[in-house]
C-alpha positions in Angstrom: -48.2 31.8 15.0 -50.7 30.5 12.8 -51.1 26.4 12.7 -53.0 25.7 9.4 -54.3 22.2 8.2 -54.1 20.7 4.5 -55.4 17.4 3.4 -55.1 15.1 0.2 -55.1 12.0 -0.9 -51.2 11.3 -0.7 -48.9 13.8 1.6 -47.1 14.8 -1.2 -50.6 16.0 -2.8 -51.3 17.5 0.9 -47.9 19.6 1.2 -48.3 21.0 -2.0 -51.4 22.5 -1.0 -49.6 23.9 1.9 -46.8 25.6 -0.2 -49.0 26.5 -2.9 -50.2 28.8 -0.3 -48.2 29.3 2.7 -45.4 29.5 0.5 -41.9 28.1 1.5 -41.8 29.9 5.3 -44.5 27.2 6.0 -42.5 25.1 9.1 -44.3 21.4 8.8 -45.2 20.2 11.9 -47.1 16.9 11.6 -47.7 14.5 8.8 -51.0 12.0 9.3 -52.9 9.4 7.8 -56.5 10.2 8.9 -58.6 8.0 6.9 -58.2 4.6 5.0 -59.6 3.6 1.6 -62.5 1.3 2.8 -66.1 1.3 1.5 -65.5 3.6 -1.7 -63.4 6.2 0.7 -59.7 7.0 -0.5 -57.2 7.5 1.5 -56.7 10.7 3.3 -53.3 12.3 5.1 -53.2 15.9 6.5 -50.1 17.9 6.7 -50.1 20.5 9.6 -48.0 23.5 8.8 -47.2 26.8 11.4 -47.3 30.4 9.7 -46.2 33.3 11.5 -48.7 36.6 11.7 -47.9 38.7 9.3 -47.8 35.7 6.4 -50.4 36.2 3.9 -52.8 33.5 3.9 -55.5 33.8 1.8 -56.1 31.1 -0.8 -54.8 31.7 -4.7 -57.7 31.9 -6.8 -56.1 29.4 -9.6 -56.5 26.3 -6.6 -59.7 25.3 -4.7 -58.9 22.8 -2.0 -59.9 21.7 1.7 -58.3 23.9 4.4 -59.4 23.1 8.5 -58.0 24.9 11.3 -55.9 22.5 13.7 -57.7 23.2 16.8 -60.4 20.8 16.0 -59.3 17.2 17.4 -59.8 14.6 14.7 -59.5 11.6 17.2 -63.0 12.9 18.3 -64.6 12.2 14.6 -65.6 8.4 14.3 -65.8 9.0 10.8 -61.8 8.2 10.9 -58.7 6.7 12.6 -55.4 8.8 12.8 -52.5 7.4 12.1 -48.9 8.9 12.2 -47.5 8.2 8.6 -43.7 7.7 8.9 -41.1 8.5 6.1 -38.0 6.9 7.3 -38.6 3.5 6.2 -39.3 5.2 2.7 -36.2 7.3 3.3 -34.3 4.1 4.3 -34.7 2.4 1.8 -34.0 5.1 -0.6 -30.7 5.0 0.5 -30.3 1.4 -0.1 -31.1 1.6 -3.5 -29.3 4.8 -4.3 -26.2 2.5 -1.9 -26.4 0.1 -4.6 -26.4 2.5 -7.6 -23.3 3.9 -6.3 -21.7 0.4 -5.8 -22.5 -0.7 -9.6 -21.0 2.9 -11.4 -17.2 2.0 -10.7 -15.2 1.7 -13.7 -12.8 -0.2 -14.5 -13.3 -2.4 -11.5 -16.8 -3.5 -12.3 -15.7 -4.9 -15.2 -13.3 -8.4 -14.5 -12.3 -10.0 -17.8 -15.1 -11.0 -19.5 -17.2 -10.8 -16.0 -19.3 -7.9 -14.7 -19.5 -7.8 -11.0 -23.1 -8.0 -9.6 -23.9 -4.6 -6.9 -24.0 -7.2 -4.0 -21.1 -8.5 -4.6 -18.8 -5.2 -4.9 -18.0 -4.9 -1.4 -16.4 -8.8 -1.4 -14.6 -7.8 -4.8 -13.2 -4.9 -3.0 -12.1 -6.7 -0.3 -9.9 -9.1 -2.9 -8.2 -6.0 -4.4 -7.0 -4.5 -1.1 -5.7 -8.0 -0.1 -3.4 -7.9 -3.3 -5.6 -11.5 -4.4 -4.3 -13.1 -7.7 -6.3 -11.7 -10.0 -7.1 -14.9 -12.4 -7.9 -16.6 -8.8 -10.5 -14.0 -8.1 -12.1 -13.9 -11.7 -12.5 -18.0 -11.2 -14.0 -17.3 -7.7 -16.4 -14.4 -8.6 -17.6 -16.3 -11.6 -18.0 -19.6 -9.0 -19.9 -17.9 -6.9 -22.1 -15.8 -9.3 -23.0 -19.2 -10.7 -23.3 -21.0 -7.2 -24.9 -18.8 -4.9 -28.7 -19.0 -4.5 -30.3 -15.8 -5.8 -32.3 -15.6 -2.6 -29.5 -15.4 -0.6 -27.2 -13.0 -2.7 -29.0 -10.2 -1.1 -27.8 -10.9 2.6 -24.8 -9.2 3.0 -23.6 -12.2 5.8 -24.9 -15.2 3.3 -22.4 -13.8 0.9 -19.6 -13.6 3.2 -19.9 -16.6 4.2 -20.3 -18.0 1.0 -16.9 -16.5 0.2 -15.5 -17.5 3.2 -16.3 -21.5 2.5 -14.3 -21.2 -1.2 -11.0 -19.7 0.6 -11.4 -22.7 3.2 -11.6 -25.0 0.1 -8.4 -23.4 -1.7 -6.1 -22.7 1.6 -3.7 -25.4 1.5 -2.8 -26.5 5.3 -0.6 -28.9 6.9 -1.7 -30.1 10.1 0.7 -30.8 13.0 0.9 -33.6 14.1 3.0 -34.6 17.1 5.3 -37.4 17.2 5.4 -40.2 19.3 7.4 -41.7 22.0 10.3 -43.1 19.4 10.1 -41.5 16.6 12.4 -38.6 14.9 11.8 -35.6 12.5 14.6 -33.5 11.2 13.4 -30.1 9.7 15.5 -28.0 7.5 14.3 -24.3 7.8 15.7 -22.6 4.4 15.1 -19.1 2.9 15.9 -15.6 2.1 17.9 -12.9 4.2 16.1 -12.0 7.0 12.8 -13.3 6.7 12.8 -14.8 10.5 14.0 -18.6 9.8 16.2 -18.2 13.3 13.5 -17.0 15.3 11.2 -19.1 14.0 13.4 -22.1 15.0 13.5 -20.9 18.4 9.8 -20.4 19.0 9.4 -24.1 17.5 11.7 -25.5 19.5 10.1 -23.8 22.7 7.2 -24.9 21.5 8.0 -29.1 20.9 10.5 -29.1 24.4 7.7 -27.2 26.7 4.3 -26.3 25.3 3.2 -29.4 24.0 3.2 -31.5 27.7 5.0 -34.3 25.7 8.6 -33.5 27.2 10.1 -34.1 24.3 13.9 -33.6 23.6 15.0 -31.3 20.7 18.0 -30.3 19.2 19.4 -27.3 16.8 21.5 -27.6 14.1 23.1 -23.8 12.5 24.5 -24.0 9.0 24.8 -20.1 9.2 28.3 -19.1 9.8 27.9 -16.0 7.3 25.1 -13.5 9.1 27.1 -12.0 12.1 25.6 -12.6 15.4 23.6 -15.5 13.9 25.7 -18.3 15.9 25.6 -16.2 18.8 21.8 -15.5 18.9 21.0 -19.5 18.2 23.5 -19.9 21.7 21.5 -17.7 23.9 17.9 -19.0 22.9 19.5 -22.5 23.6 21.4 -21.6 26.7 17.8 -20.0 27.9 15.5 -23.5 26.7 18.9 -25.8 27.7 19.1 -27.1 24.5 21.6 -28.6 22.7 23.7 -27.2 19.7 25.6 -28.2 16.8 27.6 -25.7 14.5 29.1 -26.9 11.4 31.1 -25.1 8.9 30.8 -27.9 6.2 29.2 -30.3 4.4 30.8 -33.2 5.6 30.6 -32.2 8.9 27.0 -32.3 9.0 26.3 -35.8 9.5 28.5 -36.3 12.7 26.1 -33.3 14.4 23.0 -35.5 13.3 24.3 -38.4 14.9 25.7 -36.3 18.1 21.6 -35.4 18.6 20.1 -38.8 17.7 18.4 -38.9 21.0 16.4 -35.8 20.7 12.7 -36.4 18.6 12.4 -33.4 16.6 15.8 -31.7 15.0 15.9 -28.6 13.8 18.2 -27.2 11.0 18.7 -23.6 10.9 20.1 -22.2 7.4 22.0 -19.2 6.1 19.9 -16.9 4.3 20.6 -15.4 0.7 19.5 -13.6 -2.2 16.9 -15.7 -4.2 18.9 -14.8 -6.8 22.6 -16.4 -5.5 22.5 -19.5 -6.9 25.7 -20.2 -5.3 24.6 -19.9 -1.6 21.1 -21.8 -2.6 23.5 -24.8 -3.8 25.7 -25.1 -1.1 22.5 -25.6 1.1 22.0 -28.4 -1.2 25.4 -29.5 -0.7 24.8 -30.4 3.1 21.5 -31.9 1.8 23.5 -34.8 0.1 25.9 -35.4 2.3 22.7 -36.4 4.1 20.6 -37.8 1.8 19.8 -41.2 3.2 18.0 -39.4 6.0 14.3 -37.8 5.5 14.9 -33.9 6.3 11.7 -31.5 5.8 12.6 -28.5 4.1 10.6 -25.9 4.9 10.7 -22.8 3.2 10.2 -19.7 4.9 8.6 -16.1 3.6 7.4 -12.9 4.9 3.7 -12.2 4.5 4.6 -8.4 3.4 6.2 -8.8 0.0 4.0 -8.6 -3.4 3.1 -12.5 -4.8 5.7 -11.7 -7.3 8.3 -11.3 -5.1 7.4 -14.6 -3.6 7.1 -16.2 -6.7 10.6 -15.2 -7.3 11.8 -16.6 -4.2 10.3 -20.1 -4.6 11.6 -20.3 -8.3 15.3 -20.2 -7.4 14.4 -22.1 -4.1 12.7 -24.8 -5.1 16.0 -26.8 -6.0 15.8 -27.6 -2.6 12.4 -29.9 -3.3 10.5 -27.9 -1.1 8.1 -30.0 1.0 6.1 -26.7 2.6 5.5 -23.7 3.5 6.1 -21.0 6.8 5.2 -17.5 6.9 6.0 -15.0 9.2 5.9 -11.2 9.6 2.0 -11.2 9.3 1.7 -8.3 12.0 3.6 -6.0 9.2 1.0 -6.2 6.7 -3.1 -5.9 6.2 -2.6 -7.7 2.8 -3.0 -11.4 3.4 -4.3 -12.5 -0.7 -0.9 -12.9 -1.8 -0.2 -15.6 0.9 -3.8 -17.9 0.1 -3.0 -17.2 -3.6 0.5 -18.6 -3.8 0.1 -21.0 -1.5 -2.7 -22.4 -3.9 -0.8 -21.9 -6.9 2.4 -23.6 -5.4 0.5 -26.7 -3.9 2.5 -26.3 -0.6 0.7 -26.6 2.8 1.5 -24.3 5.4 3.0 -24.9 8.4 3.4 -22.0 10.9 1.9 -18.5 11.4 4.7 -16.2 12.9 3.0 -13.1 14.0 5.6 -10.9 16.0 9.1 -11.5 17.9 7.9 -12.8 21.1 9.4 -16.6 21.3 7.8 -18.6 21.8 4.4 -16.9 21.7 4.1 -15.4 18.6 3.6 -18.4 16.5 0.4 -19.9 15.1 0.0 -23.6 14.0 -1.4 -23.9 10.5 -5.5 -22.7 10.6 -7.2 -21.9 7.4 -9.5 -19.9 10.0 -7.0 -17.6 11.3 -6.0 -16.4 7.6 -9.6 -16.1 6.3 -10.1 -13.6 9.3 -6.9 -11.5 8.5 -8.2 -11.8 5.0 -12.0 -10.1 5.8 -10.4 -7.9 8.3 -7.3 -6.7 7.0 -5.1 -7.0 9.6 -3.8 -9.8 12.2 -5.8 -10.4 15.3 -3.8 -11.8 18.2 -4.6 -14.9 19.8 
């Protein structure tokens, strides 16, 4: 095998040489920079290329050019320094830029309203579609933050995140918890569709105020839910475990004698039954008990599963906000890897969030209110357990 030496004044000059006439069974070994431009000199890179035997060698007569056989150790020549000329930073950064051609032909997405979406900002965009975000909410955000965001820091991928990150802080609506003291009484009203946790989610928060919190304090359960089978029987044995007291009623009138049966515990909690957003009927006979009570302050909190489409919960606060919703609860948010819907109603509804119920361990799988924790489902599209 024959090793065979070109030169020229770029390595793309110097490799052509070598094809034009090694042809294209030339192997490249080596690329160098053997000279700089200094004092009048150009630059100079050689390209070493292998031949085997029987390749025909001999120069075309159409090219003159410089040709040196390998053996000869250039290092030994003061006339110039050697240097290994890399191409992956070149090749690197090719990539970027062809990475950011790629991310600016989408259509339709690049295209938001009246608002083109900048390259650097494609992957964040991305991220709002697969989290189901309202999409006048994210037109209002991407046009914020195009306007907002320093240029020189639109092309760190992290500075953008966390730009991003800062306006969902801003728009998250969150209700703090605060715990009661020594005398004082809350009574809490859990209300809601079929299904969507409200009994299990009394149970972890009443685990949670009786024996978590180091406060000792006393709690109580009201049921209103004499429809759902099993539902009186379920409340029994989470009380029976925590030895807490219950109180069943049937009716309306009934409920104020259970209040006043539990008016030594701090925090109360009302447990509902669960209809159809759209039976009016059952919604209003929630509001029944609600004014045979009236004179007392009673948080309703309304409570809805993170995997159903905005819409859907739209729906559900319509009919249910009769009931002068004070907030909001969510639960189910290990069934889903879309978390927009949840930021975006919760803005659009002005109700702070309570609770984070994220599986059916009670009392453990509940979360107080952290605009944190649902920013981090948001970017990651799933929810991390604490």
């Amino acid at each position: 095998m024959n090793m065979l030496s070109f030169l020229g004044e770029t390595p793309t000059i110097a490799l052509k040489k070598a094809q034009e006439e090694c042809g294209e069974d030339a192997i490249v070994i080596s690329t160098k920079k053997i000279s700089s431009a200094k004092d009048g000199a150009k630059n100079m890179y050689e390209v070493v290329v292998a031949l085997e035997e029987e390749v025909d060698t001999k120069p075309s007569k159409k090219s003159v050019y410089t040709k040196k056989i390998v053996a000869k150790d250039p290092k030994k020549d003061e006339s110039f320094q050697a240097s290994v000329y890399d191409f992956r930073a070149e090749i690197l950064k090719m990539q970027d830029a062809i990475g950011q051609v790629q991310k600016s032909i989408w259509d339709p997405k690049s295209q938001l309203y009246d608002l083109t979406i900048p390259p650097e900002f494609v992957d964040m965009y991305n991220l709002f579609e697969q989290n189901e975000f309202d999409q006048e909410m994210t037109y209002t955000i991407m046009k914020k933050t195009i306007k907002q965001l320093p240029v020189a820091l639109k092309a760190n991928p992290k500075k953008v995140n966390d730009f991003f990150k800062l306006i969902l802080r801003r728009i998250i609506p969150i209700k703090h918890e605060v715990p009661l003291r020594k005398h004082q009484r809350k009574i809490t009203m859990m209300v809601g569709p079929t299904g969507v946790g409200k009994t299990t989610t009394i149970a972890k928060l009443a685990a949670r105020y009786a024996y978590k919190l180091g406060q000792n304090y006393k709690v109580g359960i009201v049921t209103l839910d004499s429809f759902r089978v099993g539902a009186i029987e379920q409340l029994q044995a989470y009380t029976n475990i925590m030895r807490l007291p219950l109180e069943i009623v049937k009716n309306p009138e009934d409920l104020i004698e259970a209040l006043l049966r539990l008016k030594d515990c701090n925090y109360i909690f009302i447990d509902t039954a669960g209809s159809s957003q759209y039976d009016v009927d059952k919604i209003e006979l929630i509001n029944e008990y609600q004014n045979r009570v009236e004179e007392l302050p009673i948080e309703k909190i309304l409570v809805l599963p993170a995997n159903v489409k905005q819409s859907d919960l739209t729906d559900v606060y319509a009919n249910y906000s009769r009931l002068n919703i004070d907030y909001l609860t969510f639960t189910k948010l290990d069934e889903t890897k879309s978390f927009g819907n949840l930021i975006s109603f919760a803005h659009k509804t002005k109700k702070s969030i309570t609770y984070f119920s994220i599986g059916q361990n009670v009392p453990d799988d509940l979360i107080v209110s952290d605009a944190s924790f649902l920013i981090d489902c948001f970017m990651n599209n799933s929810c991390p357990r604490r």
